[in-house]
N, C-alpha and C positions, 0 to 999 in steps of 0.2 A: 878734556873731559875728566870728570871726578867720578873715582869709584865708588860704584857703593859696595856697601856689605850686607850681600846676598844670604846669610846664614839662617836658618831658619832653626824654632828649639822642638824638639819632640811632641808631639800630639799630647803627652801626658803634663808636657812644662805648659801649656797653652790656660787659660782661664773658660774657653768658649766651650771645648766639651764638655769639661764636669758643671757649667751650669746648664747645659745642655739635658746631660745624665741624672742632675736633681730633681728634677718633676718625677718623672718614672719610677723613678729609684724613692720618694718620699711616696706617690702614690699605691707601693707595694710595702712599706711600713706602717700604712697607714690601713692597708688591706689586713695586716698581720695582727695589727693589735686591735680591728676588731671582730675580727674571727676567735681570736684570743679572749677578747670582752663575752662576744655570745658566748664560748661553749663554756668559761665559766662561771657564768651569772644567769643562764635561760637555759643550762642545757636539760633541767630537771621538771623543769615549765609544764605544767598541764595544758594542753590543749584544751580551749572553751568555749570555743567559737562553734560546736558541731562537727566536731572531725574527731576521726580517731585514727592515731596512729600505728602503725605495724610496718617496723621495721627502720627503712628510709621515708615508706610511704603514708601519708598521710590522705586519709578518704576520708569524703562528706558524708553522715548519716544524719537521718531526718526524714522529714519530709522533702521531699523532691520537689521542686517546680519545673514545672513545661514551659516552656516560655511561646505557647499557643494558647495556656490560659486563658481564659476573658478577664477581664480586670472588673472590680466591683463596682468602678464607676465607668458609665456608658456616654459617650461622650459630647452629649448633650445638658448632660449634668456638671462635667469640666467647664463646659464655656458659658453655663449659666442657660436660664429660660428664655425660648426670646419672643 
């Protein structure tokens, strides 16, 4: 019988985890610069859409809609005369 050589090299000499750990590890640098992007290029941003800000918080003012509304077309009018 032929031996073999059973030696095996450290978890860290291996190639399998660090490509393992580069997704992860590239999706949190990639989280970092653009968090980085937003706060310095929009952190000064007017809100224009109907909102006003206070604070963290941001609240809709306007006019409100119900969503029991009627709609202005009746839905006889949507599908045409018949």
């Amino acid at each position: 019988m032929t031996e073999q050589n059973n030696t095996t090299n450290p978890w860290w000499k291996e190639p399998w985890p660090w490509i393992i750990m580069a997704g992860p590890f590239l999706a949190l640098v990639g989280c970092a610069i653009t968090i980085a992007l937003a706060v310095k290029h929009f952190s000064g941003e007017a809100i224009t859409d109907g909102g006003v800000r206070q604070g963290l918080v941001v609240k809709r003012v306007g006019p409100e809609r119900s969503p029991q509304a009627p709609s202005a077309v009746s839905q006889n009018d949507a599908r045409g005369a018949p």
